[in-house]
C-alpha positions as CSV (number, residue, x, y, z in Angstrom):
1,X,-42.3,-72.6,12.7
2,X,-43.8,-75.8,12.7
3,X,-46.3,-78.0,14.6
4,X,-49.8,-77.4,16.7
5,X,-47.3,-77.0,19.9
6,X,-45.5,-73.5,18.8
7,X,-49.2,-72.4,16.5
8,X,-51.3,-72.9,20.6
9,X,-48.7,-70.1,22.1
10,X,-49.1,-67.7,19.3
11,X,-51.0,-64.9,21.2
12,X,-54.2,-63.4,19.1
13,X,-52.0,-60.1,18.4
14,X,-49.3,-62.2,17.3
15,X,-52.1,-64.0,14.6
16,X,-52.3,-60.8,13.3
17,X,-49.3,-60.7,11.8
18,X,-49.4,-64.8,11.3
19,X,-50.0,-66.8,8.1
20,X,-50.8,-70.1,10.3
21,X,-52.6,-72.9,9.8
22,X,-53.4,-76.6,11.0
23,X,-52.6,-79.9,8.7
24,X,-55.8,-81.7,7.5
25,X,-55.4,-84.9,8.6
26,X,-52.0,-84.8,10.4
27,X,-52.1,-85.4,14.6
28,X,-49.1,-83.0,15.2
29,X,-48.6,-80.7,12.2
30,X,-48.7,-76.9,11.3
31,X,-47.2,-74.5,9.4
32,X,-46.6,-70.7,10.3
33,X,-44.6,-67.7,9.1
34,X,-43.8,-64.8,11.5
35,X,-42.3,-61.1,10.7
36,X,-42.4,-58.3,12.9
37,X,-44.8,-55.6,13.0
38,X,-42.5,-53.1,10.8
39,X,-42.2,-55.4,8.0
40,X,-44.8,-55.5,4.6
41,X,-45.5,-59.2,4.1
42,X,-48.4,-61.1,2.2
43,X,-49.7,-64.2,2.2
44,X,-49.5,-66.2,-1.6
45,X,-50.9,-68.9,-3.3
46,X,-50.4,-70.5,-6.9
47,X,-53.2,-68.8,-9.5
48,X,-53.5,-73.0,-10.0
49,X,-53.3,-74.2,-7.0
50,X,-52.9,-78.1,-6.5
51,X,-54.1,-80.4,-3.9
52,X,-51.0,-79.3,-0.7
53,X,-51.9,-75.7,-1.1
54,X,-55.3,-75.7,0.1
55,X,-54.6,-79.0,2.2
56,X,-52.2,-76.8,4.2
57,X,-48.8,-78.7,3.4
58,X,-47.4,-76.2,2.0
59,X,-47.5,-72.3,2.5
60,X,-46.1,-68.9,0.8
61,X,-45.5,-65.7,2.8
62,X,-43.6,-62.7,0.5
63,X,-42.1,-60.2,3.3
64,X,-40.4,-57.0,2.0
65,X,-36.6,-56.7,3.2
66,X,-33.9,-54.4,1.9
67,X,-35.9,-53.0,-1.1
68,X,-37.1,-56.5,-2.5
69,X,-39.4,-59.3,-1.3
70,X,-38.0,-62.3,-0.2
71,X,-40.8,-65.4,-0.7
72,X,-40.3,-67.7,2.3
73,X,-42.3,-71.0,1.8
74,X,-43.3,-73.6,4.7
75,X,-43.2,-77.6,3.6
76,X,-44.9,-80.2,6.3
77,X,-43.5,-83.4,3.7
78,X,-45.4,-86.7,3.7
79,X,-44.2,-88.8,6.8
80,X,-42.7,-92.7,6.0
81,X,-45.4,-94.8,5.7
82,X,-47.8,-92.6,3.8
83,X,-49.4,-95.0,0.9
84,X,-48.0,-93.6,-2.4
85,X,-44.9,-91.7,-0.9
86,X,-42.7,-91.6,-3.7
87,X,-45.6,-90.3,-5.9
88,X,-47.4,-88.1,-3.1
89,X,-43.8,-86.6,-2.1
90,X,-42.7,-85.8,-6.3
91,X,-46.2,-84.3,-6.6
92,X,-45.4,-82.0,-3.7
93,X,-42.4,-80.9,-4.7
94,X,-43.2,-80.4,-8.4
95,X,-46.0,-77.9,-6.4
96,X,-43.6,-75.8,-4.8
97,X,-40.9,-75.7,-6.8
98,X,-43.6,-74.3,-10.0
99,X,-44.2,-71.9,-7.7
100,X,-40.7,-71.1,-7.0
101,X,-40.3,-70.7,-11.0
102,X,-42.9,-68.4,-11.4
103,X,-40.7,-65.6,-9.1
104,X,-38.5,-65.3,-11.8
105,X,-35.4,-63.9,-9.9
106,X,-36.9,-63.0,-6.7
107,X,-35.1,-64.1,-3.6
108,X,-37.2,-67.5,-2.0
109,X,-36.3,-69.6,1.1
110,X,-37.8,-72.8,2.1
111,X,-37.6,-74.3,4.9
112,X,-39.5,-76.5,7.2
113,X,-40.3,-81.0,8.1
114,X,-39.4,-82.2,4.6
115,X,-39.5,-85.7,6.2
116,X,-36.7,-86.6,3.8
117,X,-33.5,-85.7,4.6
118,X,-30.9,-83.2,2.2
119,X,-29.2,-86.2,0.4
120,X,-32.9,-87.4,-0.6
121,X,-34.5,-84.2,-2.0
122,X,-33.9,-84.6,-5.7
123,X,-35.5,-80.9,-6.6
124,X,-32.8,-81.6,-9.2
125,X,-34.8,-84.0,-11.2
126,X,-38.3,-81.5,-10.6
127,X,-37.0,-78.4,-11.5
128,X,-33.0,-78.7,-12.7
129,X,-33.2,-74.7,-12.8
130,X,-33.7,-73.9,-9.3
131,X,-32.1,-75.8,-7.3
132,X,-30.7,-73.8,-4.5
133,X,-28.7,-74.8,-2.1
134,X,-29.0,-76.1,1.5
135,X,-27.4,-74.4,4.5
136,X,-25.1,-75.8,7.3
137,X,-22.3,-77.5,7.7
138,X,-20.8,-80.7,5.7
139,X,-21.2,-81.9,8.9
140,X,-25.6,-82.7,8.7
141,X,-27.1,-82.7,12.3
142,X,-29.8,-84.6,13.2
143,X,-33.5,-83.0,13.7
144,X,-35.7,-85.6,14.1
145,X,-35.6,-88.5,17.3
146,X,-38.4,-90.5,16.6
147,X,-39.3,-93.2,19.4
148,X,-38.5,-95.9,17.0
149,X,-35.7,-95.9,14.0
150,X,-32.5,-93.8,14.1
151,X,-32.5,-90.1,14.6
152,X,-33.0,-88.2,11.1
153,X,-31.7,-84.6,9.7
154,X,-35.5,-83.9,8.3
155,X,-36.0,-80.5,9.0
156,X,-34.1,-77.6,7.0
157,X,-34.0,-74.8,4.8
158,X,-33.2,-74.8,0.9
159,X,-32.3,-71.1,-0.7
160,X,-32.2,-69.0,-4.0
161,X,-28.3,-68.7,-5.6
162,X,-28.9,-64.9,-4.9
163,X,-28.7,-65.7,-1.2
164,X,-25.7,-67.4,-0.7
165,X,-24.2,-63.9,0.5
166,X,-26.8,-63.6,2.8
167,X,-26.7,-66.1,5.3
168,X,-25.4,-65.0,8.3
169,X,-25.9,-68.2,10.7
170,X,-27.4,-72.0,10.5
171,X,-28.3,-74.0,13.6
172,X,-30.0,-76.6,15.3
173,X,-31.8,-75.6,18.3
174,X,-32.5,-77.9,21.3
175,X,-35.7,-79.8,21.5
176,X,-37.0,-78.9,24.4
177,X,-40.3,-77.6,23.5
178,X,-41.5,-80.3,21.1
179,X,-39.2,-83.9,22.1
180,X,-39.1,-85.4,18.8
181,X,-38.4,-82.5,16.3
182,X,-35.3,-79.7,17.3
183,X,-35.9,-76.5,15.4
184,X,-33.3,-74.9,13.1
185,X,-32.6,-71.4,13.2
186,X,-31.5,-69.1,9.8
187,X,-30.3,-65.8,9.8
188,X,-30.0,-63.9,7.1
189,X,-27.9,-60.7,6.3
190,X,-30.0,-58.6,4.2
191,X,-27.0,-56.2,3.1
192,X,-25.7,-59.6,0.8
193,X,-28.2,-59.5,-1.5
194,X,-26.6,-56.1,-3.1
195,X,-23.0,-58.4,-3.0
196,X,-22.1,-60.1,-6.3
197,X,-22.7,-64.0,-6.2
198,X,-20.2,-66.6,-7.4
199,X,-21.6,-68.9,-10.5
């Protein structure tokens, strides 16, 4: 979930079971991971951490499913026009994707406002060994209308290999609730992580 719109409608009980926080600096940003009240989940941060841990940019939530944990980590990516981009976004992902190393072969998802969109994530060039892959369609739908430029796939999810069995459904939500962002929605099927994956 992303953004101070859907964090202000989270009830207190709801918290409770809530890794949320607001962006330091950002007029419209946040970053929260729900599960439901039967799951095991725990909040996790780098040993190391570097500067979009603690700054809130980026967020790790492990939540036990079908006799593993599957890591599911927020991004809130540096909007256009941020001084440095290139640099500030490349640190940002070398972050995550360290962290994304350091599961070994443990099931991740990531998903969130990369403000970049699939085409312009080169992961590939951070960390070649995991990669993932990026759900939906060959068909990209745009996420993001903002009130100037051109409308903008920038929010999505990137997986683990191990989960290609596993995803059930991938769409793009209406935005109602917040006008310039639509959410996407992932479901997963937990019963293909025991299915064998094609290399």
């Amino acid at each position: 979930l992303w953004g101070h719109w859907i964090l202000a409608r989270l009830t207190n009980k709801q918290m409770g079971k809530v890794g949320g926080k607001g962006i330091k600096g950002a007029a419209s940003g946040g970053l929260a991971t729900l599960c439901s009240a039967d799951r095991l989940y725990r909040k996790t941060t780098p040993a190391v951490q570097g500067p979009h841990w603690p700054e809130g940019r980026l967020q790790q939530t492990g939540i036990q499913v079908g006799g593993t944990t599957i890591h599911f980590f927020n991004i809130y990516g540096w909007p256009q026009g941020t001084p440095d981009l290139a640099s500030r976004q490349k640190t940002m992902w070398t972050e995550i994707f360290e962290q994304v190393a350091s599961l070994g072969q443990a099931p991740w998802v990531i998903g969130g406002d990369w403000n970049v969109e699939p085409d312009q994530l080169w992961m590939q060039h951070v960390a070649p060994r995991y990669a993932g892959f990026i759900t939906g369609s060959a068909d990209r739908e745009s996420t993001c209308f903002p009130d100037h430029g051109e409308p903008r796939e920038l929010d999505f999810f990137l997986l683990s290999h191990c989960l290609k069995n596993s995803v059930l459904s991938y769409q793009a939500m209406p935005r109602d609730a917040v006008p310039t962002h639509r959410p996407v929605k992932l479901v997963l099927r937990i019963e293909g992580l025991r299915e064998p994956v094609d290399t």
